[in-house]
C-alpha positions, 0 to 999 in steps of 0.5 A: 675539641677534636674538629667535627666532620660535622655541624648541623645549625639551627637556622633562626636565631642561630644564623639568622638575627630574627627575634625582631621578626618575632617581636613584630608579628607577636601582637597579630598572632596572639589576636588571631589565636586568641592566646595571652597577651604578656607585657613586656617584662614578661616577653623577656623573662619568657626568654629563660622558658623552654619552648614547652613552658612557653606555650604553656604560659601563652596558653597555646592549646595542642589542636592550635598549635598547627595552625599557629606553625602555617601562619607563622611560617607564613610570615617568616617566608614573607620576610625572607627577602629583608631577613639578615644573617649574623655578622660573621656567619656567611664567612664561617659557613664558607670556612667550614666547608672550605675545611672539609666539615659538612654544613647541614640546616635543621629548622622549623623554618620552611625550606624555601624561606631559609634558601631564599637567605642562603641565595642571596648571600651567595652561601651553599651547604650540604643539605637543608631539613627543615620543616621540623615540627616544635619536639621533633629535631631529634628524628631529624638530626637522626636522618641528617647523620644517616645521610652524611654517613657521619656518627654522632659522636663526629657532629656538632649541633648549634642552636639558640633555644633549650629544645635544641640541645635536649634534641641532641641528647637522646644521640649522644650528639654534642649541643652546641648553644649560641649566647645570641639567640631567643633563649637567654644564656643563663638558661642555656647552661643549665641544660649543660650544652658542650659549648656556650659561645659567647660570640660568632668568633668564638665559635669559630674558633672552636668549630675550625679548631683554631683554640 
């Protein structure tokens, strides 16, 4: 591929190792807004689900689904101080830049929660958006292209979940989609991303152009 001049990443499970983090709170959320309890087989079939059939699965009403997004980002923030980034992501964030390629964040994390990860690894990037609502990275990805002053055509998006590469469709931006996140490979392909990595190094070398 030709080298991007830039990368737009998801931020939990992409980056960040947080599925453990979800797991742990899982059981209090579902108490607190009264949603299905699936069993554990369940969990990990749900993990082949865009978010949408998740939320129907789980029973999330849309006049819920607010409220679950403070409570969760709550949480999130809360565990900023212990959340840990992929072995091999803080090198290739560093690399990149050190290339020329801009490194933007879009999450639906808050800010302060993914600077604080950011900070303590000592890791800067071109701009953080974060903030984005459960189907609205698109609009993001739109406003991140307008203010790197790069076409779609010259940015790669990488994410962990279904969501993310329908995101970058309507842009004709090229999806990116990581083996290691909360969305089982299998079911990444068949949205046919532009690229699975099966591991941080291959994304590296596809990334920096180094195949």
């Amino acid at each position: 591929m030709t080298t991007p001049k830039l990368v737009i990443f998801d931020f939990d499970g992409t980056l960040a190792d947080t599925y453990g983090w979800f797991l742990s709170i899982l059981d209090d959320a579902i108490a607190r807004f009264r949603l299905y309890k699936p069993g554990p087989d369940e969990v990990e079939a749900m993990r082949g689900l865009s978010a949408r059939q998740v939320m129907t699965r789980m029973k999330v009403r849309p006049w819920k689904l607010p409220a679950i997004v403070r409570h969760t980002r709550r949480e999130k923030l809360k565990a900023a101080a212990t959340t840990q980034l992929f072995d091999g992501i803080p090198e290739l964030l560093r690399d990149l830049r050190a290339a020329g390629i801009k490194v933007v964040i879009v999450s639906s994390d808050t800010t302060e929660s993914v600077r604080q990860v950011l900070e303590r690894e000592g890791i800067e990037v071109d701009m953080l958006n974060c903030g984005a609502s459960i189907h609205g990275k698109t609009s993001k990805f739109k406003k991140v292209l307008k203010a790197m002053g790069v076409d779609a055509a010259d940015a790669v998006s990488v994410g962990d979940e279904i969501r993310d590469i329908d995101a970058a469709k309507p842009i004709n931006m090229r999806a990116g989609a990581v083996s290691w996140g909360y969305t089982l490979p299998e079911a990444l392909a068949k949205h046919n991303p532009a690229y699975l990595f099966k591991d941080v190094a291959d994304m590296r070398r596809i990334l920096l152009g180094q195949e």
